[in-house]
N, C-alpha and C positions, 0 to 999 in steps of 0.2 A: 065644710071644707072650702066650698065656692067663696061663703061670707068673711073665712079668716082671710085670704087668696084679695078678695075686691079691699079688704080695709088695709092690707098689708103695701098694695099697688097706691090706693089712693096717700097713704101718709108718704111712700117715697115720693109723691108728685107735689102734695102738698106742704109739706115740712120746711123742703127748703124756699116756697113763696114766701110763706110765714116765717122766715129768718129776714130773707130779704126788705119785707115791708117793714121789718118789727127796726131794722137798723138803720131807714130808712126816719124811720119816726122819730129815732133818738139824735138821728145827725144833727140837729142845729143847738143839742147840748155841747157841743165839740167847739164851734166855733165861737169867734172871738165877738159879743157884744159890742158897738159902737159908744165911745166914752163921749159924753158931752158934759157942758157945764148949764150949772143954771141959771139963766140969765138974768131973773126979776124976782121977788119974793113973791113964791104963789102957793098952793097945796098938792099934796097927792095925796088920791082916795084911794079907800080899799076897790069899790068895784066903780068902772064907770057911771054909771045910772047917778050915784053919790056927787061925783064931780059935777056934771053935770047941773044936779040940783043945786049944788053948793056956789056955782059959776052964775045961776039964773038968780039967786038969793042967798047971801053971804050967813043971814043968818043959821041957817042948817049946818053951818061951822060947829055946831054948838052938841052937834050931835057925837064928837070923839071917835069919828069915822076917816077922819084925815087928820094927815099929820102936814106941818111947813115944810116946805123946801125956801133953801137962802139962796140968796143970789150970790154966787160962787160957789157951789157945791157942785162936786162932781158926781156924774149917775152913767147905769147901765142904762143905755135902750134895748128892751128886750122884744115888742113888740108894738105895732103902728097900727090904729085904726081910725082914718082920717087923719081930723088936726087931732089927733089925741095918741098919746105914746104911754105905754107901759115902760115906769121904770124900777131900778132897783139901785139901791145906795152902791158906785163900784168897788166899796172896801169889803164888803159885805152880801152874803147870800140872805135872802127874807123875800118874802112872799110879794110880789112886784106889785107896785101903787101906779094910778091912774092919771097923768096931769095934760096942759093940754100945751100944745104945741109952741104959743107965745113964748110958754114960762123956760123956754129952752134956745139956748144958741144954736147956732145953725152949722 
């Protein structure tokens, strides 16, 4: 009885933590992406590491792990680390591509 009694106390204390943090995590699918354009013909990769090597040596191009960005294409920014931005086409949801900061108007 003690054990139904302690699990019964612990999920009303815990329950609603775990609502809270859980709505917490999903908040910045609500907000509005910042739209840019793109400034210069460059690429976006699927993971950083790729850009990266693709940026150090052009030839790794060749690997069909990145795709072109035009210079006047509009994109989401969906995430920043460093000179490097996650984006994503604004007409369109798809799995956000890696480009770096140059290749984008300010």
């Amino acid at each position: 009885m003690n054990e139904l009694r302690s699990i019964f106390l612990r999920s009303i204390f815990i329950g609603p933590l775990l609502l809270t943090w859980l709505a917490g995590a999903q908040e910045h699918r609500f907000e509005d992406d910042p739209i840019v354009a793109v400034r210069k013909n460059f690429v976006a990769c699927d993971v950083l590491s790729q850009l990266q090597r693709v940026m150090g040596n052009p030839r790794f191009l060749l690997a069909g792990e990145c795709e072109p960005l035009r210079a006047g294409d509009q994109v989401r920014v969906y995430a920043r680390r460093g000179p490097y931005f996650c984006i994503y086409p604004h007409d369109r949801m798809s799995p956000c591509k890696w480009t770096h900061e140059k290749a984008l108007s300010k």
